[in-house]
N, C-alpha and C positions, 0 to 999 in steps of 0.2 A: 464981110461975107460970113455964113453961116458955115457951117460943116455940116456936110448930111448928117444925120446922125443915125447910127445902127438902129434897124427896128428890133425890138425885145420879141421875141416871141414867147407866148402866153404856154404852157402848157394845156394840154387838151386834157379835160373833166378826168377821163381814165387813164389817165398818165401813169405810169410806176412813180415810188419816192425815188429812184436814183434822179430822174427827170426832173423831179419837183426842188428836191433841196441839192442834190452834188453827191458825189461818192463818198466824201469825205463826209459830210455831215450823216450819211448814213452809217458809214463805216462807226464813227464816232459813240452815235447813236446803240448800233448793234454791240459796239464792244463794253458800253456803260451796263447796259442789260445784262449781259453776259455777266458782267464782274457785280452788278448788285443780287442777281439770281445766286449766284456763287455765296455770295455774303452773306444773305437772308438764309439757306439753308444750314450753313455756316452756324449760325445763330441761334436757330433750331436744335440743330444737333446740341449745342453747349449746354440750351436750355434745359433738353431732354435727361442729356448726361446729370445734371445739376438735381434734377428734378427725382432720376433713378435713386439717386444718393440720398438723397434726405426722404426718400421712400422708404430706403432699406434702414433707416436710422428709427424713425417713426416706426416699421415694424421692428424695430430689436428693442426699443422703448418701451410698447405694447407688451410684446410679450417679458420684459421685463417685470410691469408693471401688474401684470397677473399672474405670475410669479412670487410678486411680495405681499400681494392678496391673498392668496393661498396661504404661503407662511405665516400672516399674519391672521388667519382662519384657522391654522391648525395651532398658533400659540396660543386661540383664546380657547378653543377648545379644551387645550392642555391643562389651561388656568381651571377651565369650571369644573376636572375631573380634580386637582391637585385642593383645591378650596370648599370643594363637597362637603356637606355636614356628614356623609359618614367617611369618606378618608380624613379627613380632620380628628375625627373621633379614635379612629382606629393608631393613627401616628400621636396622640396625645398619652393613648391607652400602652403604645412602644415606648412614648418616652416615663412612662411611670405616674402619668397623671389617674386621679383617682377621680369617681363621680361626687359631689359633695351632697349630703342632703340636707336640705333647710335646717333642721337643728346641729348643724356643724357648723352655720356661720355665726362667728362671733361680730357682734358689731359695736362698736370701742367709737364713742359718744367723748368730745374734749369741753374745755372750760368757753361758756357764750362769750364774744367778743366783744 
């Protein structure tokens, strides 16, 4: 002999999920959401954090970097007032140098090799 066997019954089209899958697999369901929503934001935030930082690194970089542009603008500067043909003149003329004229240069000729 057979045993009756229970009929299933189907859920109807517009059923809720509790109906559909169990409380538990809802439950299950909802609490997984719950903690990957939690995670992913989570995650975000670290990103952002990570991201502020090497922001502010890159601007103090920048502004380093034209900073030593500048400096090295006003050393060459420096250079072309310091190497002037007339401060040259003038610091040659302080340390005692004399202007020489064509017939003051001796030119001293040695034995052909």
């Amino acid at each position: 002999m057979q045993e009756p066997s229970t009929p299933v019954s189907k859920p109807e089209p517009g059923a809720g999920l509790l109906s559909r899958f169990g409380s538990r697999t809802v439950t299950l369901v909802t609490a997984s959401s719950i903690v990957l929503f939690i995670l992913t934001g989570g995650a975000s935030l670290y990103v952002a954090q990570l991201r502020s930082g090497v922001n502010a690194q890159l601007r103090e970089l920048d502004e380093r970097r034209q900073s030593l542009n500048s400096d090295e603008n006003n050393l060459r500067a420096e250079i072309g007032v310091i190497t002037s043909g007339t401060n040259m003149e003038t610091r040659a003329r302080q340390m005692g140098f004399v202007q020489v004229t064509p017939s003051a240069i001796i030119t001293a000729t040695g034995p052909a090799r």
